[in-house]
N, C-alpha and C positions, 0 to 999 in steps of 0.2 A: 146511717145514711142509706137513704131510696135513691138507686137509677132504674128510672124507666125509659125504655124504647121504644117507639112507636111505628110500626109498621102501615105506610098509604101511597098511594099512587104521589108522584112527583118526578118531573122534568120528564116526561114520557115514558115513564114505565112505571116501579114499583122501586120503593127505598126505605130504607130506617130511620128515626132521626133520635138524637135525646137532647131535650130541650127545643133550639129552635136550631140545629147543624144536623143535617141531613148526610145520610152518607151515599155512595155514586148511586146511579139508579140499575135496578135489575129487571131484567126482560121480563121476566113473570114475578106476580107476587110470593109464590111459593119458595122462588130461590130467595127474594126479601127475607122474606120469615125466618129461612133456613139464618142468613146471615145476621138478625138482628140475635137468635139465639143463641149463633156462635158467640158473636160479641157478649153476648150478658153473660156466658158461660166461660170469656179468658177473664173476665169480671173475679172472677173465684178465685183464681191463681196468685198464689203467694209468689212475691216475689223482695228483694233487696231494700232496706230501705235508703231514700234518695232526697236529693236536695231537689225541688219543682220550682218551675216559672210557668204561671199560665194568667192571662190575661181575662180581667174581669169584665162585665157587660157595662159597666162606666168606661169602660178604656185603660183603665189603672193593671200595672203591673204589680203583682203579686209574687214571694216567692217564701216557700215554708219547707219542711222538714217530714216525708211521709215514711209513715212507717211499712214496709212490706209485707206485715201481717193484716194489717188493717183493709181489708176488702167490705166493699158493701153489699148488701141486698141487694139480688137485680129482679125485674121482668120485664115480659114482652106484652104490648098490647097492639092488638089487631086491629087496626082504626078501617081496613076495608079492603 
């Protein structure tokens, strides 16, 4: 699995987003960037594995079994 993050101007400043959820907006683009890299880089971090609920783009709840080892691939791209 790919997550990709995209860094562009949004709600007045500068923000990350992956997929189509945006995160708060940052005064400059450069603290964006900085953030969307942190984010792709706790991406890496092993952690416990856990029971998940998160909700699909039909509206349908979901809930599965993840493994703590299991991280994905991340990057950042720079939309502007």
């Amino acid at each position: 699995m790919k997550v990709t993050y995209h860094v562009g101007q949004h709600d007045g400043g500068y923000a990350y987003r992956l997929d189509d959820v945006w995160s708060e907006p940052f005064a400059t683009h450069d603290r964006a960037l900085k953030a969307a890299k942190d984010a792709a880089q706790r991406q890496h971090l092993e952690g416990r594995d856990a029971e998940i609920s998160y909700q699909t783009p039909d509206g349908t709840w979901r809930s599965e079994h993840a493994l703590g080892g299991d991280r994905p691939e991340t990057a950042v791209v720079d939309d502007g």
